[in-house]
Each structure stands twice: as structure tokens, then as C-alpha cells.
N, C-alpha and C positions, 0 to 999 in steps of 0.2 A: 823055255822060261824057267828051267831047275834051278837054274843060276842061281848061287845065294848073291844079293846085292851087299849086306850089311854084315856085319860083326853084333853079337848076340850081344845086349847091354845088360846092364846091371849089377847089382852087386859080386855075383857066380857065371856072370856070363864070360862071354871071349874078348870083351874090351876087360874087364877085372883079370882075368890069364894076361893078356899083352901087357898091360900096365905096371901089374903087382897091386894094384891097388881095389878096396872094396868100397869106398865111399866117392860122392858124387863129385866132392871138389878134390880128391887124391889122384882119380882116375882123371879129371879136366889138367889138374898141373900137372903130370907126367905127360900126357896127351902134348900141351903147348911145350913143354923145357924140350922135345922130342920132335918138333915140327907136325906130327903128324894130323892128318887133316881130319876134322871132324864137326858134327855140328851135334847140337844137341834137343834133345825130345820133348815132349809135351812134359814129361813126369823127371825133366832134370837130369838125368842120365845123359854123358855123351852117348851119340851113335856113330863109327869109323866105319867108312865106307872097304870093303873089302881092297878095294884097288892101291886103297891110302897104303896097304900094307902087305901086298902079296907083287910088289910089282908091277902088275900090268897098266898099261894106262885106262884113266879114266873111261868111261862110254862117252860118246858126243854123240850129240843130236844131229842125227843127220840132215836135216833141213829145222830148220829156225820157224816156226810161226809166223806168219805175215796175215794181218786182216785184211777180207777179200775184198773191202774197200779201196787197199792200198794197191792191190794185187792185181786192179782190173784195168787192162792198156787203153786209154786214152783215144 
């Protein structure tokens, strides 16, 4: 679990290095004119998933949630 998931946000973080950008809507419009995938945080900052930008693909969920009402055979 050392894995870093995320790109460090903020004004001095590693989304502001990627971008060029130090403000919340400079770093958001580089982010979209660039495709790159991102969502954004409680405190307005976007946050870019590592993967959006090193490569690798996504993590997927290896099995999907099912409630064990739906789950239980008939």
C-alpha cells in the first residue's frame, strides 16, 4: 500500500509542477484544454490521479459490490 494514489494538490504541489499553474482555476483550465482526468477536493483544488499521468492504466475494482439481498440464489 506505498503506492502513492494522487498528485500532491495545491498551490506548490505536483498538480501546480504539471500545470504551470498556482491558482485553483489556472490549474482546473490547463487540467481540461489537456484532457487530463481529474476531480476536485473539498477545499477546491483539483486532485489528478497518478495514473491520469504516469501511464499506467487506472486500478479497477475487482469485483463490483452487490447487496447480499440481491446476491442470495433463489
Amino acid at each position: 500500500m506505498g503506492e502513492r494514489l494522487l498528485l500532491t494538490p495545491g498551490s506548490h504541489g505536483e498538480v501546480a509542477e504539471l500545470t504551470g499553474a498556482h491558482t485553483k482555476a489556472g490549474q482546473i483550465r490547463n487540467l481540461l484544454q489537456n484532457g487530463i482526468r481529474h476531480s476536485i477536493n473539498a477545499a477546491g483544488w483539483p486532485v489528478v490521479p497518478v495514473s491520469a499521468v504516469d501511464g499506467t492504466p487506472a486500478a479497477q475494482d475487482p469485483k463490483a459490490w452487490t447487496p447480499r439481498v440481491l446476491s442470495k440464489a433463489s
